[in-house]
C-alpha positions as a printed Julia matrix, in Angstrom:
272×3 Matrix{Float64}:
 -87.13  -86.85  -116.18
 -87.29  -89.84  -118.7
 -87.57  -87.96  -121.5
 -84.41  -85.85  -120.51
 -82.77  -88.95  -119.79
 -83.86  -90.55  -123.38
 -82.8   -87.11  -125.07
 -79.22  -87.7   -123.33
 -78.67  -90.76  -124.73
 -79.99  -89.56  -127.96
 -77.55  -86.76  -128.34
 -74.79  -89.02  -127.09
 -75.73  -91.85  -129.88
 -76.25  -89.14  -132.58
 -72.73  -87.68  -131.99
 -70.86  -90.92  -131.69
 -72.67  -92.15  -135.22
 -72.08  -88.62  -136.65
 -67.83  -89.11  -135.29
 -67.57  -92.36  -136.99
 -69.07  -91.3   -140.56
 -66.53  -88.43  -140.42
 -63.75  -91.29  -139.58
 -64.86  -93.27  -142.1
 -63.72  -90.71  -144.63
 -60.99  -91.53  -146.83
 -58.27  -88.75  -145.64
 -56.16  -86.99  -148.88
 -53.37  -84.88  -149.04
 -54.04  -82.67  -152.19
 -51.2   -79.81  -153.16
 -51.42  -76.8   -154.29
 -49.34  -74.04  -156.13
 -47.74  -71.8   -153.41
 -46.63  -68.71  -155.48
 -49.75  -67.54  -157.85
 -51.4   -64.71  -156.62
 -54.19  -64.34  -156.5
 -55.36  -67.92  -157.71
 -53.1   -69.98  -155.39
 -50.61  -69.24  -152.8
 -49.31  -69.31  -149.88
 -50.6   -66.99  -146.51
 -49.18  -66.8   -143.13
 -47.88  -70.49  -143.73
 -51.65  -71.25  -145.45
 -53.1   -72.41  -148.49
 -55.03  -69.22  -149.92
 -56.44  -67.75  -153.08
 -59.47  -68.07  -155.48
 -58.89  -71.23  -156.41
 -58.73  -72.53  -152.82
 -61.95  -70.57  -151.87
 -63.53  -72.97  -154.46
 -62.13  -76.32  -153.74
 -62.49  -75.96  -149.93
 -66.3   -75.67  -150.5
 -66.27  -78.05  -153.27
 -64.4   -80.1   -151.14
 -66.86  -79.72  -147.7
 -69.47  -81.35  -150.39
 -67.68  -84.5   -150.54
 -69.52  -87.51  -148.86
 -66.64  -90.22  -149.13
 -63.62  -87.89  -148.8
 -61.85  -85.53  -146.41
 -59.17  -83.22  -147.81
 -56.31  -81.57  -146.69
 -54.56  -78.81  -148.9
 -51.03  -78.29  -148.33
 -49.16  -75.29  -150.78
 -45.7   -76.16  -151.85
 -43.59  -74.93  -154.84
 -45.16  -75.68  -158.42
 -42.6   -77.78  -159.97
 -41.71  -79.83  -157.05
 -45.48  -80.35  -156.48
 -45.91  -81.39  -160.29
 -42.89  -83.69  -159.89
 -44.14  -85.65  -156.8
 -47.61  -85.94  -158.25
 -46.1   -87.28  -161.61
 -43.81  -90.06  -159.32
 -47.2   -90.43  -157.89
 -46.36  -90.07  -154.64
 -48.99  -87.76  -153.88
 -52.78  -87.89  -155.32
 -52.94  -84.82  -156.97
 -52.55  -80.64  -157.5
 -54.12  -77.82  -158.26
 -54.39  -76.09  -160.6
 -52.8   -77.12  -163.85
 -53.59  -75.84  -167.45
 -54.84  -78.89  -169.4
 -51.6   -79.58  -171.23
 -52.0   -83.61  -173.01
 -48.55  -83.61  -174.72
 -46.46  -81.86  -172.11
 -47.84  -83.9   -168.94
 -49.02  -87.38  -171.07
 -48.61  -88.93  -167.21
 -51.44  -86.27  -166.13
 -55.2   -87.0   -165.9
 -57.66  -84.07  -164.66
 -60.95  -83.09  -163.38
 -63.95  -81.29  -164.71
 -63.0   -77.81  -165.36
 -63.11  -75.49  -162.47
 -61.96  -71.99  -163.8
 -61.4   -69.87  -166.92
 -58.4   -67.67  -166.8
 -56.52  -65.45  -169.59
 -52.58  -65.58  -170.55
 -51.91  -62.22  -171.32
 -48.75  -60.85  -172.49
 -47.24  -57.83  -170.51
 -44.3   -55.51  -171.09
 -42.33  -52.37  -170.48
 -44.23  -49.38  -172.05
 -41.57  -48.65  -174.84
 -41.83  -47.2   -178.07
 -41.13  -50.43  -179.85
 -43.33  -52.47  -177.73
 -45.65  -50.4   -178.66
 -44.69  -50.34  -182.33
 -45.85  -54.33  -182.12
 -49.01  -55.62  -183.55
 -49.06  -59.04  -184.53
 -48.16  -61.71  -182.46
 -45.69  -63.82  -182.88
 -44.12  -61.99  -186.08
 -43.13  -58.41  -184.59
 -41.72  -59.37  -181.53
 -38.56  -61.37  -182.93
 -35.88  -60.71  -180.38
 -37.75  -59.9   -177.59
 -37.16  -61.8   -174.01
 -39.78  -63.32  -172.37
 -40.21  -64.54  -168.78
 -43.08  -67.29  -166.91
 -43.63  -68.69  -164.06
 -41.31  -72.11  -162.82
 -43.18  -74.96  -163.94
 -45.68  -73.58  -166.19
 -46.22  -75.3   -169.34
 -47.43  -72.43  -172.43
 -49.98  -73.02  -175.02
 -48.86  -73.88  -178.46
 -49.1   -70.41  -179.8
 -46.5   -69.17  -176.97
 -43.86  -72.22  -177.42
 -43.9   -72.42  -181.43
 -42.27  -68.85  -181.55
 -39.86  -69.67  -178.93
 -38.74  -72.72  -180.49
 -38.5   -71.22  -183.7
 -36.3   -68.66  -182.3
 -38.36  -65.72  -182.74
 -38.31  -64.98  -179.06
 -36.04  -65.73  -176.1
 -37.86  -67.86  -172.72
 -37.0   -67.85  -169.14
 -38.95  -68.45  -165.61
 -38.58  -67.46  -162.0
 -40.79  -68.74  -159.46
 -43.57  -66.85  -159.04
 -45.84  -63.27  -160.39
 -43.45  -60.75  -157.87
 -40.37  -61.82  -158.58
 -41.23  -61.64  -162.46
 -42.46  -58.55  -162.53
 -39.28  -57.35  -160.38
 -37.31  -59.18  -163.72
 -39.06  -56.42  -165.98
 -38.9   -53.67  -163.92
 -34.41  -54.09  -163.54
 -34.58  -54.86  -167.44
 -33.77  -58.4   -167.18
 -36.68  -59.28  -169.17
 -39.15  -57.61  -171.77
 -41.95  -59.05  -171.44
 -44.24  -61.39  -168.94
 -46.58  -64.01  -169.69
 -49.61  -65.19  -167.58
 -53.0   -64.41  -166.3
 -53.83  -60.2   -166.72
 -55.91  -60.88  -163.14
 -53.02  -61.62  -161.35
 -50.46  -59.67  -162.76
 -52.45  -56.38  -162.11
 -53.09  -57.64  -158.66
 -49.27  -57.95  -157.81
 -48.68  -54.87  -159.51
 -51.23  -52.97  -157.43
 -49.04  -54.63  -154.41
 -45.95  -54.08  -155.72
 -46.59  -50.11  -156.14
 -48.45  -49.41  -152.91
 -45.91  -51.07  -150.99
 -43.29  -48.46  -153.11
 -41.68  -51.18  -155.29
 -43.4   -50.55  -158.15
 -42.59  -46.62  -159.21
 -41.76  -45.92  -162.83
 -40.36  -42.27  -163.51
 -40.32  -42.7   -166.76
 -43.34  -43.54  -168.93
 -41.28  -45.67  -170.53
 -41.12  -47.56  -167.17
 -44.06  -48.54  -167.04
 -45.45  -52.16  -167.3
 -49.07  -52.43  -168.82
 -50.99  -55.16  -170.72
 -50.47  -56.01  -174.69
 -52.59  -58.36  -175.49
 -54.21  -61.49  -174.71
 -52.9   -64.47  -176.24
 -54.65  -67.64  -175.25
 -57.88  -68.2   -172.7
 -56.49  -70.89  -170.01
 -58.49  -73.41  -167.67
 -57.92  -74.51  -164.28
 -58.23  -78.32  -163.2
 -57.18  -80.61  -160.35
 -54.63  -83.03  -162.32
 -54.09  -86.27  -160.95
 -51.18  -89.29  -161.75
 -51.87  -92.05  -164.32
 -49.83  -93.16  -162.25
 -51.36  -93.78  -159.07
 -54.22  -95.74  -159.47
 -52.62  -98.66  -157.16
 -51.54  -96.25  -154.62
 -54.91  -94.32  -154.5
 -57.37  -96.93  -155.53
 -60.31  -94.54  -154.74
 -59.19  -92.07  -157.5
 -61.81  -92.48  -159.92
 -64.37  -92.9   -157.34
 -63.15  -88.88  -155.75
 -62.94  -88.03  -159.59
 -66.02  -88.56  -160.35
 -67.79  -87.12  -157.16
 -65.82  -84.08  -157.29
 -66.51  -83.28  -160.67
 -70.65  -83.58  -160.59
 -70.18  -80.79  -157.48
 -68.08  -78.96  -159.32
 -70.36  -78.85  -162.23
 -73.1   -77.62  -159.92
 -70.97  -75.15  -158.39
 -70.48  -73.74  -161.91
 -74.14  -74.39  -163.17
 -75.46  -72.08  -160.31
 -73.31  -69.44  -160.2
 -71.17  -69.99  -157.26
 -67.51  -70.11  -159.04
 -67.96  -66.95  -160.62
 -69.34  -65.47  -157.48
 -66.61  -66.79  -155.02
 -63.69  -65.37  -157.46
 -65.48  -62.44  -157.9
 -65.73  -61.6   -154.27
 -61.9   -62.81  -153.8
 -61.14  -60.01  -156.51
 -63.3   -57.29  -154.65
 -61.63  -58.3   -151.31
 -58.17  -57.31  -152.62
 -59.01  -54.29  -154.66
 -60.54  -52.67  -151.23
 -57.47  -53.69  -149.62
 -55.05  -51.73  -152.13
């Protein structure tokens, strides 16, 4: 009967001492893009994709910090991170001269910008990049900054820039002619265009019509980028840095990013 007793109490103390370390963790709101399939986006009102796989485990690692993700457009996510209003976002290409107010993690994920276009003839005429696509139009994502060797032909006139918000509604830009070309990762553009023709939006006639990939023109990463900003605001920031960025490192030392984004990828194909 004692013992029982004793083991009561036990259970009780052990669950009120476990209650208050979890309290004790400093809470963060962290955002995330809500419109790049199938890296980061939004689901039935949720934070989803590969990139969220990783950082919710990453995160569940944390000893000091708790973390809630919340998905919102890119550029207004950017914007209130670089007011520093908020603590940080994921996941931005590491971009010094366009975001000088940005600071960022360890690197979580490798991903490929990849040009893709309507199948013409005189796409397919094109070998060297930037030189034999003068007068083409090109289209991006809102709020995504290129690499150098995308930007110098566009400012140099060579080729014509626009956005829209997100992967679907830039591929729907190519397929009503509005745009010749579209920039960003090859995973998630196949992935949307998988989508896009099983759900019957996606059906060139013509083979001519069709979109397809060519050719890869930079290797990106993926970070968590945080405010120079908001060091006063968030005075734990290089504390979370630095903790998140030795699991992180373990995460990739072992095997486990690769494996999570690889089983993200299977999930979808089997579902198309």
């Amino acid at each position: 009967m004692y013992k029982k007793f004793f083991y009561t109490i036990f259970l009780v103390l052990f669950v009120i001492a476990k209650n208050q370390v979890a309290s004790a963790k400093e809470k963060i709101l962290i955002y995330a893009d809500d419109g790049y399939q199938p890296y980061s986006y939004i689901d039935n009102g949720n934070p989803a994709g590969i990139y969220y796989n990783i950082l919710k485990e990453a995160f569940s690692k944390l000893k000091d910090f708790e973390v809630k993700i919340e998905a919102v457009p890119w550029k207004r996510g950017l914007a209130e991170v670089e007011s520093g209003n908020i603590f940080a976002i994921y996941p931005p290409y590491y971009r010094p001269k366009e975001r000088a107010w940005m600071e960022y993690s360890e690197k979580i994920l490798d991903e490929k910008y990849t040009l893709f276009c309507r199948a013409t003839k005189s796409i397919f005429a094109k070998k060297n990049w930037p030189e034999d696509y003068k007068g083409i139009s090109v289209t991006k994502n809102s709020g995504f900054a290129l690499p150098k060797n995308i930007m110098d032909p566009v400012e140099k006139g060579i080729i014509t820039l626009s956005e829209t918000k997100n992967t679907q509604q830039n591929l729907r830009k190519l397929i009503a002619h509005h745009a010749d070309c579209y920039v960003n990762d090859d995973i998630a553009i196949e992935i949307e265009l998988a989508k896009m023709k099983k759900a019957g939006e996606y059906k060139p006639e013509m083979p001519e019509e069709k979109i397809i990939k060519i050719l890869d023109l930079s290797q990106e990463t993926g970070f968590i980028g945080f405010s120079k900003k908001s060091q006063s605001k968030f005075p734990y920031k290089s504390k979370f840095i630095k903790e998140f960025n030795n699991i992180i490192l373990d995460m990739k030392k072992n095997g486990r990013v690769e494996k999570i984004k690889q089983n993200y990828i299977n999930k979808i194909k089997l579902k198309l």
